[in-house]
C-alpha positions, 0 to 999 in steps of 0.5 A: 500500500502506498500512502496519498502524497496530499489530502483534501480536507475543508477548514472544519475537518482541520480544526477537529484534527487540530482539536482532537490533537490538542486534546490527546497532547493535554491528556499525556501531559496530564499523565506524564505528570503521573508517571514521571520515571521509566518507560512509560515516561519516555513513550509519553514524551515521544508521544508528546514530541510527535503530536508536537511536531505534527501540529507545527507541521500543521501550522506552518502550511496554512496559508496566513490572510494578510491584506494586500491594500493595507498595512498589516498590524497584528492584533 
């Protein structure tokens, strides 16, 4: 099998999978904080390390709206 080099998805199936990553990072946050030594501390923190890079993935692909007949002052 071979994966899809590009995905179409609209603007609401991109929240919910920024939602739903977001909440799975929170959730091994909080469960980090219970298991601060050994092997499943460190799967957490990969997990974490990952959901981390992938929504920086994420953010870094849209496509930002800056007005082109003004100056653009971020608020």
């Amino acid at each position: 099998m071979k994966y899809a080099s590009s995905f179409n998805v609209n603007l609401r199936e991109m929240e919910v999978i920024e939602k739903s990553l977001s909440q799975t990072l929170a959730v091994s946050l909080d469960e980090l904080h219970t298991f601060p030594q050994g092997a499943k501390a460190e799967t957490l923190r990969s997990n974490i390390r990952e959901v981390n890079e992938l929504l920086g993935s994420l953010h870094n692909q849209k496509n930002w709206f800056r007005p082109k007949s003004s100056v653009y002052i971020s608020g």
